[in-house]
C-alpha positions as CSV (number, residue, x, y, z in Angstrom):
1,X,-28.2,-1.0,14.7
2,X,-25.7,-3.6,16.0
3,X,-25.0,-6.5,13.2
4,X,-25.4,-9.9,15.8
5,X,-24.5,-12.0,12.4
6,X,-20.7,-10.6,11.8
7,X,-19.1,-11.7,15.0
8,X,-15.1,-10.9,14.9
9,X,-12.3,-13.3,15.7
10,X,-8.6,-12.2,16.6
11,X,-7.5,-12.4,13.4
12,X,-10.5,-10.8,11.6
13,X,-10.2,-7.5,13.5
14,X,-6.2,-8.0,12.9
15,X,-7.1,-8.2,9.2
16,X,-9.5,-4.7,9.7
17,X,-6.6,-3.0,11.2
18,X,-4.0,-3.6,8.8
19,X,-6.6,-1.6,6.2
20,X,-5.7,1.6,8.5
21,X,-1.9,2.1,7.0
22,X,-3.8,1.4,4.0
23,X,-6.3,3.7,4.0
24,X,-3.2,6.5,5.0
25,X,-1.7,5.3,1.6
26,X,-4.7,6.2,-0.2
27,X,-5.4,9.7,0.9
28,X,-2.4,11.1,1.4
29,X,-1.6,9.8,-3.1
30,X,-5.5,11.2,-3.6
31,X,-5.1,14.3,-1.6
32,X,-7.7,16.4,0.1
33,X,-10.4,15.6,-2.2
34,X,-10.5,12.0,-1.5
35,X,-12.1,10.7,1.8
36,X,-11.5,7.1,2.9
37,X,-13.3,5.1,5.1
38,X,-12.5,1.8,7.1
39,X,-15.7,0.2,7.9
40,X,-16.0,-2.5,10.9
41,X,-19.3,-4.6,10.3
42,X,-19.8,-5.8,13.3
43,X,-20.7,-2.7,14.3
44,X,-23.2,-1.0,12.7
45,X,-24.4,2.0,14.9
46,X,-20.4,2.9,14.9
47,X,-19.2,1.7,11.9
48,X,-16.4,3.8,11.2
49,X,-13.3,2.3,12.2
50,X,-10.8,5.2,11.1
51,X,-11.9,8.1,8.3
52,X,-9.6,10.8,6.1
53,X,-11.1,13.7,5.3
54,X,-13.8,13.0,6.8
55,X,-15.0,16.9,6.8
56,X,-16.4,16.3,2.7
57,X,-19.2,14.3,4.4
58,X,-19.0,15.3,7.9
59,X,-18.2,12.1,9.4
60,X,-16.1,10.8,12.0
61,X,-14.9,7.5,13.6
62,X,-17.7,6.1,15.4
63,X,-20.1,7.3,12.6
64,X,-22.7,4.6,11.5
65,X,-22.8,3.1,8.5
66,X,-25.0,5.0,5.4
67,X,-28.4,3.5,4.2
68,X,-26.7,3.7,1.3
69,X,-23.7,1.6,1.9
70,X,-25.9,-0.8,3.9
71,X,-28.1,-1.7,1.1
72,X,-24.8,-2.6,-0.9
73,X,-23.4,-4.7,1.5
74,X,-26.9,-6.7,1.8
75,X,-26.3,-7.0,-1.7
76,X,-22.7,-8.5,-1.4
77,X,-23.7,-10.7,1.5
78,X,-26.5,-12.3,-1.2
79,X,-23.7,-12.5,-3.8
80,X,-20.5,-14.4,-3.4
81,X,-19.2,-13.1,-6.6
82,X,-19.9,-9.3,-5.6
83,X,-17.0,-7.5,-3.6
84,X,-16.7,-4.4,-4.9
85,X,-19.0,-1.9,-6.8
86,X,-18.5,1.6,-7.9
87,X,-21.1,4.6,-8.5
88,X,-22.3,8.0,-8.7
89,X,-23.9,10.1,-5.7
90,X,-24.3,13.4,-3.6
91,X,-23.8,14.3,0.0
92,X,-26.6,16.3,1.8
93,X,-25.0,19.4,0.3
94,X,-25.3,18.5,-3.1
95,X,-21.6,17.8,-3.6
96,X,-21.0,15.0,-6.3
97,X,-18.5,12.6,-5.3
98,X,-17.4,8.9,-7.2
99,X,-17.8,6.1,-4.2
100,X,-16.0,2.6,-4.6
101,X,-16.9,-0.1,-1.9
102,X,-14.9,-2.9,-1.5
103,X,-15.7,-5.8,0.8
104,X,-12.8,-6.9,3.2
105,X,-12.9,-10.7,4.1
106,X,-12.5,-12.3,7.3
107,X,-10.7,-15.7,8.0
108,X,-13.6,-17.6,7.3
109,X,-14.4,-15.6,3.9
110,X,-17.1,-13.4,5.5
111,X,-17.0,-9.8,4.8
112,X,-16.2,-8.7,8.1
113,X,-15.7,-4.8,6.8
114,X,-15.6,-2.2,4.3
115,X,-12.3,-0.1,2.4
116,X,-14.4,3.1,0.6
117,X,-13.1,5.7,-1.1
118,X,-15.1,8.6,-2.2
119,X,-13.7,11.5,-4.5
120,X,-15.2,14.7,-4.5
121,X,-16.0,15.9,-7.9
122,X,-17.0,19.3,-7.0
123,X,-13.2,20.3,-6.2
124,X,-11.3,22.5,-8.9
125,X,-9.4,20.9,-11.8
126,X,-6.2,23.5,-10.7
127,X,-7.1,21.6,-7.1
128,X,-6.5,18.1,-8.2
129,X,-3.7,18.8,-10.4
130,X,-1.8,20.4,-7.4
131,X,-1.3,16.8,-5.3
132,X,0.5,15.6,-8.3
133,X,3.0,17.9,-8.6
134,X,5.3,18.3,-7.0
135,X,5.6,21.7,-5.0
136,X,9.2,21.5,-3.4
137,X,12.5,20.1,-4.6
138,X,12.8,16.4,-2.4
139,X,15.0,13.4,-2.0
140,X,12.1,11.4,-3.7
141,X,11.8,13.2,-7.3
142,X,15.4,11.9,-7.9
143,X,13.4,8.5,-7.7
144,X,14.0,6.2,-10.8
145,X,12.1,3.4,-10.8
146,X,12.3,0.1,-13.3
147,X,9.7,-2.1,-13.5
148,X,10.6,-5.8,-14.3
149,X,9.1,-8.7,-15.1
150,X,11.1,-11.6,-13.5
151,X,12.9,-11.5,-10.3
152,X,16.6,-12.5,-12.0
153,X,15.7,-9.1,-14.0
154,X,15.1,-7.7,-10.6
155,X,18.6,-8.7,-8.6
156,X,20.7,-8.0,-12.3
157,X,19.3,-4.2,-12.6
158,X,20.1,-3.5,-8.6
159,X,23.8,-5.3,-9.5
160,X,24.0,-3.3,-12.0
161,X,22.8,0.2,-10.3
162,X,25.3,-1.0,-7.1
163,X,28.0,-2.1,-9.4
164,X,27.8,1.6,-10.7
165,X,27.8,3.5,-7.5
166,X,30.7,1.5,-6.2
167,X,33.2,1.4,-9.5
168,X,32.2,5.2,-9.4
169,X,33.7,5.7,-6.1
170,X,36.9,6.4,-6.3
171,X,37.9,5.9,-1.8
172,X,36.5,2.5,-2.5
173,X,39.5,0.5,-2.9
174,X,39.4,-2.9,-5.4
175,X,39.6,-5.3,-2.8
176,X,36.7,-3.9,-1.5
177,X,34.3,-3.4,-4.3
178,X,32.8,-6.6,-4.3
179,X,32.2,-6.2,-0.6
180,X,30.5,-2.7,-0.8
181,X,28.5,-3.9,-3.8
182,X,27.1,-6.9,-1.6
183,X,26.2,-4.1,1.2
184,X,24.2,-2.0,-1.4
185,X,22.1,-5.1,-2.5
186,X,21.9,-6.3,1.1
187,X,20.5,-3.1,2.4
188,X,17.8,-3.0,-0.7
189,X,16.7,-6.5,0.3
190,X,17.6,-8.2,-2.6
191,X,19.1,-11.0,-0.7
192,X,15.1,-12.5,0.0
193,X,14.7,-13.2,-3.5
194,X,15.0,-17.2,-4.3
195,X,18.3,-18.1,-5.5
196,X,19.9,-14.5,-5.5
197,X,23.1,-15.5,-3.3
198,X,24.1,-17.6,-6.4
199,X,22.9,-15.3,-9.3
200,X,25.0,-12.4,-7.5
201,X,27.9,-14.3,-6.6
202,X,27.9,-15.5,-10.8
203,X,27.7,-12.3,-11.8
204,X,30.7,-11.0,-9.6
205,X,33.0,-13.9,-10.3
206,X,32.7,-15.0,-6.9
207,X,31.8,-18.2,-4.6
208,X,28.3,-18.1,-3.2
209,X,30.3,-18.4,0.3
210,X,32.1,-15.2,-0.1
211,X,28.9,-13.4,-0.6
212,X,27.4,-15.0,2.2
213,X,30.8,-14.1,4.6
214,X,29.9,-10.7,3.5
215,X,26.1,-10.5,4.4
216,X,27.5,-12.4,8.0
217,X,29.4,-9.8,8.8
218,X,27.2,-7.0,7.9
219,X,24.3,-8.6,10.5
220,X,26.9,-9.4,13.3
């Protein structure tokens, strides 16, 4: 069952294992119920690059491909404008599960592999509901997150959110506030934005040089 057409270069089976981390992402937000598959094309007969979960089908790594999923990807290879589809089905057991394949492209715009999820239906509503709440009191629930729509939005909320946590610190002594501030937005990594030196040091009152003498000698 080996595919002779879908022949890898480096940077294709570099592009296949970056899906890995992302296929981690995936299950561990979908929970038990969800199994995710990596598929590497040019390898029919042991398609299965990495699996989660794999126990709701029974699968492995080094499965092969499904008839199933085959005939899809026959269809994609036909279809430029086809790269993902979505549908219904059951395992041998009789288990209904919702199945998304999406094509992954090579460097040459090939589809080189596959990123499928499929969530089990047949699991209990309680089940489900459980992976998104939270069961134990963690760092991350005190998580508030603000969604923007420009980048200077972006860098003026952090100031804003550093300009707090400093003033509100009372062993942080004025001459030093601006300097502490420029840590916090240093360590969050809004220093890669374009043009944030200047739109920081504005907003402070200070030269774009001090703020860069600050980020100097936090990287020495």
């Amino acid at each position: 069952m080996e595919n002779t057409s879908t022949i890898l270069t480096e940077k294709d089976k570099a592009i296949l294992n970056s899906y890995l981390s992302v296929a981690d992402g995936v299950a561990e937000f979908w929970g038990e119920n969800c199994e995710v598959v990596v598929h590497n094309l040019s390898r029919l007969d042991s398609s299965v690059m990495k699996i989660i979960n794999g126990h709701l089908s029974g699968r492995q790594a080094g499965s092969p491909i499904s008839e199933v999923t085959l005939s899809f990807v026959n269809k994609m290879m036909a279809n430029p404008s086809m790269r993902h589809v979505t549908y219904f089905a059951k395992n041998k057991r009789g288990d209904t599960f919702k199945a998304s394949i999406s094509a992954i492209e090579g460097e040459n715009g090939n589809i080189i592999g596959l990123f499928c999820i499929n969530f089990y239906l047949t699991a209990s509503l309680l089940s489900i509901l459980q992976n998104f709440v939270p069961n134990t009191k963690t760092e991350s629930e005190n998580i508030s997150e603000t969604f923007v729509e420009n980048a200077e939005e972006l860098m003026l909320n952090a100031l804003e959110e550093a300009k707090k946590s400093v003033y509100d610190n009372l062993a942080i002594s004025s001459s030093n506030k601006n300097k502490e501030i420029v840590a916090i937005l240093h360590h969050k990594g809004i220093f890669n934005l374009k043009d944030s030196v200047i739109t920081i040091a504005n907003h402070l009152g200070i030269s774009k040089n001090t703020v860069y003498m600050h980020i100097r000698n936090m990287n020495k």
